[in-house]
DSSP file (Angstrom, degrees, kcal/mol; ACC not computed):
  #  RESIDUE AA STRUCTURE BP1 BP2  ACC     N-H-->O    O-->H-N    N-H-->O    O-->H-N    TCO  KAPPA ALPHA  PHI   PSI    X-CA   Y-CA   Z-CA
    1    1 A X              0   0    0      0, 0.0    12,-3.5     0, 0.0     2,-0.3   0.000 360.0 360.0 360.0 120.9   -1.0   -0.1   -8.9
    2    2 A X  E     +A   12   0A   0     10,-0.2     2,-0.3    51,-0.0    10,-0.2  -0.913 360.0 173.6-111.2 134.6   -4.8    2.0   -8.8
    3    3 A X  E     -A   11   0A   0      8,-0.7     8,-2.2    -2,-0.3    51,-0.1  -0.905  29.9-130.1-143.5 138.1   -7.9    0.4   -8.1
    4    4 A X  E     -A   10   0A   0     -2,-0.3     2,-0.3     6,-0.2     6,-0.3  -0.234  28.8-139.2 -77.2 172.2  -11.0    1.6   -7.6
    5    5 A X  E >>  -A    9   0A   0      4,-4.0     3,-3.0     1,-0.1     2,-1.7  -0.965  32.0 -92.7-140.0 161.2  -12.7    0.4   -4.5
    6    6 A X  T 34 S+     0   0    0      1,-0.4    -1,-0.1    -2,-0.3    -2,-0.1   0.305 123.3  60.8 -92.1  10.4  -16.4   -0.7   -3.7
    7    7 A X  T 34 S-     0   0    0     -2,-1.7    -1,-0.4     2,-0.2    23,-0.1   0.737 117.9-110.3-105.4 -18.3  -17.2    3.3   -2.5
    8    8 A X  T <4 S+     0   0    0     -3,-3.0    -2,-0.2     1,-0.5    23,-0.1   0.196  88.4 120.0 100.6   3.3  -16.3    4.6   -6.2
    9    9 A X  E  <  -A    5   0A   0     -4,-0.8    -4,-4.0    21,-0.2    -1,-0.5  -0.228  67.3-101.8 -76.5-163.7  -13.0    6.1   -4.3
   10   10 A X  E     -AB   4  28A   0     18,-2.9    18,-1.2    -6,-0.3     2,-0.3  -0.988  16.7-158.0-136.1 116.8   -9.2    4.9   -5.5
   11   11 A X  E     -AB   3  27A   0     -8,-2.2    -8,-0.7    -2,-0.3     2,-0.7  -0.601  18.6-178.0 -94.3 146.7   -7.1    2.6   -3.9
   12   12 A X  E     +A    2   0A   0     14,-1.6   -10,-0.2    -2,-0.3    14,-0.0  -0.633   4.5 179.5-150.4  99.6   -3.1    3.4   -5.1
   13   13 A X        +     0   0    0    -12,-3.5     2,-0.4    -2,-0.7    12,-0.2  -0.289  27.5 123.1 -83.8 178.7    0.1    1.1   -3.8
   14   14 A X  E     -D   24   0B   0     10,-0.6    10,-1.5    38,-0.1    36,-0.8  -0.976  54.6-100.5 158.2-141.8    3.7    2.1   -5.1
   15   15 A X  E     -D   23   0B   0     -2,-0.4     2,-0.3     8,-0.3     8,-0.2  -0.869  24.9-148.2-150.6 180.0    6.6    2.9   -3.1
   16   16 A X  E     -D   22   0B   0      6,-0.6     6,-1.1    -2,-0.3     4,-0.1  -0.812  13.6-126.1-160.2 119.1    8.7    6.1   -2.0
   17   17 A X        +     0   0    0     -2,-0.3     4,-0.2     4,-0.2     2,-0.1  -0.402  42.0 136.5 -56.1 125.1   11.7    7.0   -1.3
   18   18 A X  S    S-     0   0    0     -2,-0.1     3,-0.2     2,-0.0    -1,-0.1   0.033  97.8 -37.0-122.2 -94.4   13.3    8.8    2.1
   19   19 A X  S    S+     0   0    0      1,-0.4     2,-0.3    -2,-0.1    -2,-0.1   0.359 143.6  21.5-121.7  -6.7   17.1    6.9    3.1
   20   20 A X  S    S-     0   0    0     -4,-0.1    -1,-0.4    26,-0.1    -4,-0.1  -0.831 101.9 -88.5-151.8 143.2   15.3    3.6    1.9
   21   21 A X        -     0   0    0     -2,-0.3    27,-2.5    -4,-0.2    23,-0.3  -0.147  40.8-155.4 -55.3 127.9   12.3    2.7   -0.4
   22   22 A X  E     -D   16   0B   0     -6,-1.1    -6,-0.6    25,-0.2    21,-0.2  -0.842  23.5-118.9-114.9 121.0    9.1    2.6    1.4
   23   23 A X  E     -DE  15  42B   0     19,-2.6    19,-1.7    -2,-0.3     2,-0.4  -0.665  43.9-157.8 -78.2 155.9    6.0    0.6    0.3
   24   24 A X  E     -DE  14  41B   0    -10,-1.5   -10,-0.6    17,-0.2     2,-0.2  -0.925  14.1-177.3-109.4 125.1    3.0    4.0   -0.3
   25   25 A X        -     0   0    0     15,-3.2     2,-0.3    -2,-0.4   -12,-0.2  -0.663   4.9-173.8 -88.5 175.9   -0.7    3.5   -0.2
   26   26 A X        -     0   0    0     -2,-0.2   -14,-1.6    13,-0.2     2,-0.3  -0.824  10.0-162.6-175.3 127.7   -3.0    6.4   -0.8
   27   27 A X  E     -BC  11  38A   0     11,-1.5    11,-1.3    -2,-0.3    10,-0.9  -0.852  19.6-168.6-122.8 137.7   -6.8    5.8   -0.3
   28   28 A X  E     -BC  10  36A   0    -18,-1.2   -18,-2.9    -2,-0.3     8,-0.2  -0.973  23.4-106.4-148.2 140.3   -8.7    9.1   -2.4
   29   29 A X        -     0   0    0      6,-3.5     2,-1.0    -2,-0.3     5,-0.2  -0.055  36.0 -88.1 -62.2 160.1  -12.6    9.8   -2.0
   30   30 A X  S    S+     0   0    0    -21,-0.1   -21,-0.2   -23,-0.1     2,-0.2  -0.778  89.4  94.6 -87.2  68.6  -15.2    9.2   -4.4
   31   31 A X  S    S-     0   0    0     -2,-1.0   -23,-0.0   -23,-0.1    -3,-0.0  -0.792  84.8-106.0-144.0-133.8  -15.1   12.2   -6.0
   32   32 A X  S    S+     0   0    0     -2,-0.2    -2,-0.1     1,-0.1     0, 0.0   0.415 105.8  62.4-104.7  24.0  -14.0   14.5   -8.7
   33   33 A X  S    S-     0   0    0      2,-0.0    -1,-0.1    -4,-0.0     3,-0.1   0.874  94.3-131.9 -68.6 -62.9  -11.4   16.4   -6.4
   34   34 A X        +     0   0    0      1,-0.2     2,-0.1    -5,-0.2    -4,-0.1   0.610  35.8 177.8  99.4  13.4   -9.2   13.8   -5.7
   35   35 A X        -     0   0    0      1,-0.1    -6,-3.5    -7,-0.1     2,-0.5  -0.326  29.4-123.1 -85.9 147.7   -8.8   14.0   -2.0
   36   36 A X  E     -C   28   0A   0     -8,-0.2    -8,-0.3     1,-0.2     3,-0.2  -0.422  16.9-169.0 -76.8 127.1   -7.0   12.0   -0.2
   37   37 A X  E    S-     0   0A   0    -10,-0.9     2,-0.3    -2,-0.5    -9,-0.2   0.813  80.0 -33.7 -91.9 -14.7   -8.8   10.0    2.9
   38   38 A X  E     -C   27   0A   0    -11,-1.3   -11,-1.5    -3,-0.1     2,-0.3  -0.724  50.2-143.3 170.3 158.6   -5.5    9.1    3.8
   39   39 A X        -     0   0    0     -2,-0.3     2,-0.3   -13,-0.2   -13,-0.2  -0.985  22.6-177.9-133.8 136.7   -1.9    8.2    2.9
   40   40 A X        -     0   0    0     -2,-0.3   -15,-3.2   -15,-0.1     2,-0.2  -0.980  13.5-160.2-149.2 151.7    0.5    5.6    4.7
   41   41 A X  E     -E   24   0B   0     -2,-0.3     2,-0.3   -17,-0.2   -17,-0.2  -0.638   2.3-167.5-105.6 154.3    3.9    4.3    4.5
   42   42 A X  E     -E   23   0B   0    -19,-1.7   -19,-2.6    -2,-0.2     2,-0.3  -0.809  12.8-168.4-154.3 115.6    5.2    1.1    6.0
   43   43 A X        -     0   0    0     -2,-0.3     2,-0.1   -21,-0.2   -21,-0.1  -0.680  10.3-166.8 -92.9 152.7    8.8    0.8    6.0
   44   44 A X        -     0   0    0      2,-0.7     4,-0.1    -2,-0.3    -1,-0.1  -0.200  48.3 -89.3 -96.7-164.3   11.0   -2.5    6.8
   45   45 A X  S    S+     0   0    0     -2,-0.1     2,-0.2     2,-0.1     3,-0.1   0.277 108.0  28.9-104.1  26.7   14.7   -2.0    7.5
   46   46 A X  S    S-     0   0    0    -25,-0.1    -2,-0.7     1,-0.1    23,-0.1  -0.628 119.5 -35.6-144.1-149.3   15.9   -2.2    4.1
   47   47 A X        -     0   0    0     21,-0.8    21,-0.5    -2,-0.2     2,-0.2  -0.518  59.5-165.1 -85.4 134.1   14.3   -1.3    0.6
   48   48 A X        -     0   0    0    -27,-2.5    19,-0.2    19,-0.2     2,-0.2  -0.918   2.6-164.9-126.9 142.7   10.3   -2.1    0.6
   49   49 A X        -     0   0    0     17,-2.0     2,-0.6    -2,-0.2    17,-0.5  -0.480  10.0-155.5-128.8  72.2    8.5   -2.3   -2.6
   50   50 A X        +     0   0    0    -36,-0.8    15,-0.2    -2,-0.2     3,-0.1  -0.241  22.6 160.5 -83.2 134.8    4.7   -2.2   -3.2
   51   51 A X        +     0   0    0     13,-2.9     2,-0.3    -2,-0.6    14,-0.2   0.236  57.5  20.0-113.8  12.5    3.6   -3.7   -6.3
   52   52 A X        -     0   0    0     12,-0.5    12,-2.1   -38,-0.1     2,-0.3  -0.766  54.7-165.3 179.4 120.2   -0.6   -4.9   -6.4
   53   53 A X        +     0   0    0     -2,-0.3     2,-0.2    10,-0.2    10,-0.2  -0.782  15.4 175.6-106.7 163.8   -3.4   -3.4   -4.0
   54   54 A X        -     0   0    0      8,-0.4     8,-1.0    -2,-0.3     2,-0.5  -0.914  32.0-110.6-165.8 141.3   -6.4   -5.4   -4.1
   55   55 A X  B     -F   61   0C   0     -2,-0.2     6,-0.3     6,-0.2     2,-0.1  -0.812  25.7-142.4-107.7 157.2   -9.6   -4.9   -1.9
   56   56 A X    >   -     0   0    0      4,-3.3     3,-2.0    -2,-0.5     6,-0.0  -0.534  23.1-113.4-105.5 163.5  -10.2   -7.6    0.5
   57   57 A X  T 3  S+     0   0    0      1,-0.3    -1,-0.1     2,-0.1    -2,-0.0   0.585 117.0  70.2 -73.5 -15.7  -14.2   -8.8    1.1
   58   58 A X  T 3  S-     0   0    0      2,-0.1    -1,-0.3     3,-0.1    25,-0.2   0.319 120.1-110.9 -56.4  -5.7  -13.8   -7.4    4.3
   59   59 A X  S <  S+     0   0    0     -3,-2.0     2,-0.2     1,-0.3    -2,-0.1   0.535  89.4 102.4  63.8  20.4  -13.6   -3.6    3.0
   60   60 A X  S    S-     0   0    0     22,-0.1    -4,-3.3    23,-0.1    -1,-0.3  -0.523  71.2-100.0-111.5-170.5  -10.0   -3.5    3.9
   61   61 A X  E     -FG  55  81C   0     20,-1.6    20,-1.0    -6,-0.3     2,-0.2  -0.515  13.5-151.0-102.2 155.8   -6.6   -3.8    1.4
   62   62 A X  E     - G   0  80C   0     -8,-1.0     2,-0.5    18,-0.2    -8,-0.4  -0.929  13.4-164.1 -95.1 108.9   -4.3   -6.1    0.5
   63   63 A X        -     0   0    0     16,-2.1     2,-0.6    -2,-0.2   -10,-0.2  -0.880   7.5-178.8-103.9 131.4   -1.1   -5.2   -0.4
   64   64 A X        +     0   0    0    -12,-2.1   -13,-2.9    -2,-0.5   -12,-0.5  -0.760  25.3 102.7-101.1 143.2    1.4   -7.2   -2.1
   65   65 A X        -     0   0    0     -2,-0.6    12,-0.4    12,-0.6     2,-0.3  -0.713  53.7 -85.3-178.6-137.1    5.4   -6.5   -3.3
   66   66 A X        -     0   0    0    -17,-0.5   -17,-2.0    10,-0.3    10,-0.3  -0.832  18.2-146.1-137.7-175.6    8.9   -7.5   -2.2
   67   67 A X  E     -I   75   0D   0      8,-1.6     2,-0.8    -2,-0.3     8,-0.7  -0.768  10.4-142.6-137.1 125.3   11.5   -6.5    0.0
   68   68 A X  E     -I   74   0D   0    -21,-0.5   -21,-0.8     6,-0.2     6,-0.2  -0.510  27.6-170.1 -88.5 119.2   15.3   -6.7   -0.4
   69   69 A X    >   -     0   0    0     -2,-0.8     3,-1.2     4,-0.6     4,-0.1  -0.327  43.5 -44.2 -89.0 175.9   17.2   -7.5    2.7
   70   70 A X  G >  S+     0   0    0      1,-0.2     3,-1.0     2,-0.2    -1,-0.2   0.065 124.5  31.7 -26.2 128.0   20.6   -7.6    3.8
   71   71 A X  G 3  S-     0   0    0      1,-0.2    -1,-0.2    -3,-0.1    -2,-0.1   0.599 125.4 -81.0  87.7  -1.6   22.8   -9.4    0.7
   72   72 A X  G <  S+     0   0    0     -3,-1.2    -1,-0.2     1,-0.1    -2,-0.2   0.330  83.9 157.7  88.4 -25.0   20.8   -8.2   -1.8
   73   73 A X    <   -     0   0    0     -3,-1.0     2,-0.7    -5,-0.1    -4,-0.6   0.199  35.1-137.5 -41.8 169.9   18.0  -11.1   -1.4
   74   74 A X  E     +I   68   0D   0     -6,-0.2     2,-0.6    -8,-0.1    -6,-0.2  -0.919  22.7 178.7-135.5 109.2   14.5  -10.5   -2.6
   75   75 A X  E     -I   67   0D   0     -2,-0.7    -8,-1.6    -8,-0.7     2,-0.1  -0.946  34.9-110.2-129.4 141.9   11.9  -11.8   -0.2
   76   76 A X        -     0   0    0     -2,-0.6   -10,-0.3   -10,-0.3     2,-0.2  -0.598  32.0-127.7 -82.4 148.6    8.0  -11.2   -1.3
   77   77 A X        -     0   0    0    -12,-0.4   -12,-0.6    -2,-0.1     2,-0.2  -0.279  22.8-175.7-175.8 138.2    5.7   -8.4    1.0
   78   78 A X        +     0   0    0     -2,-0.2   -14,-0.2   -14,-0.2     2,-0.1  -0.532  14.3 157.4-137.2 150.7    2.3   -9.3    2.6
   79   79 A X        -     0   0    0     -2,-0.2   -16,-2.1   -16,-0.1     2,-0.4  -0.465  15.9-175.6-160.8 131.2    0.6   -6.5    4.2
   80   80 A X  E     -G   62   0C   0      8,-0.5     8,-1.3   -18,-0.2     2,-0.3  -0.825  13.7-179.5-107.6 162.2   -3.2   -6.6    4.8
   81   81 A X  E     -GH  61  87C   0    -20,-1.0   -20,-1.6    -2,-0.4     6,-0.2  -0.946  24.0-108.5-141.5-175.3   -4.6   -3.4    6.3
   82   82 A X    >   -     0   0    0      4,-3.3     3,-3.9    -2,-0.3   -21,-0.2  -0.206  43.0 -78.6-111.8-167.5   -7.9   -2.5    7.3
   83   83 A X  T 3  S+     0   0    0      1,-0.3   -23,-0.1   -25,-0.2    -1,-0.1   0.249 130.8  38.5 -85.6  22.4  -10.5    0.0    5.8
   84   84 A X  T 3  S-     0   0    0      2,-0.2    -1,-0.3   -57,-0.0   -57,-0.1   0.346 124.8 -92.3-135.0   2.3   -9.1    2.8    7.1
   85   85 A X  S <  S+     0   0    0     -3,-3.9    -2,-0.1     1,-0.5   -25,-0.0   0.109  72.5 132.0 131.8 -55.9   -5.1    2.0    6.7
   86   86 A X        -     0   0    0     -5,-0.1    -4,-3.3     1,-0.1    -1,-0.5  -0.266  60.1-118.1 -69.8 176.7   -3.8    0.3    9.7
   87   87 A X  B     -H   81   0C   0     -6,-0.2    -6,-0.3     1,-0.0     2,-0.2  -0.880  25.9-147.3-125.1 141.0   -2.0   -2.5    9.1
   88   88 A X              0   0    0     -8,-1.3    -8,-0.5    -2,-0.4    -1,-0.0  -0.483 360.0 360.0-100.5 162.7   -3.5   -5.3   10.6
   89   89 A X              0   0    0     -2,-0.2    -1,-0.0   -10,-0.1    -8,-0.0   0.572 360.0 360.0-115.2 360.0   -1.3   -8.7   12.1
């Protein structure tokens, strides 16, 4: 999921792989480079999925997606983080 976000940079969810699927963000400047202001992972302890970034009125993310637990279950992903990344509680 890309959106651009209220600086004319690019907000970018998905997921990534290591020994279990990770949800990915990637924040990239407002310009025609592409550089990244920063990239973070947020693992569970099973397979994490992000599926919709959004920017919150605060100038930080939302992220939304699932995660599959233990049994196979499917349980829906919150994470909000702030305008730099961290993940806020």
């Amino acid at each position: 999921c890309v959106h651009q976000t209220s600086d004319g940079g690019y907000i970018i969810a998905g997921s990534t792989y290591s020994s279990t699927s990770d949800v990915w963000v990637i924040k990239i400047q407002p310009n025609s480079q592409g550089v990244i202001d920063w990239s973070k992972t947020f693992d569970g302890d099973y397979d994490d999925f992000g599926s919709s970034v959004a920017q919150t009125s605060d100038g930080g993310y939302i992220i939304t997606g699932s995660t599959v637990t233990a049994g196979s279950q499917s349980q829906i992903l919150l994470i909000k983080l702030d305008a730099y990344g961290n993940q806020e509680f």
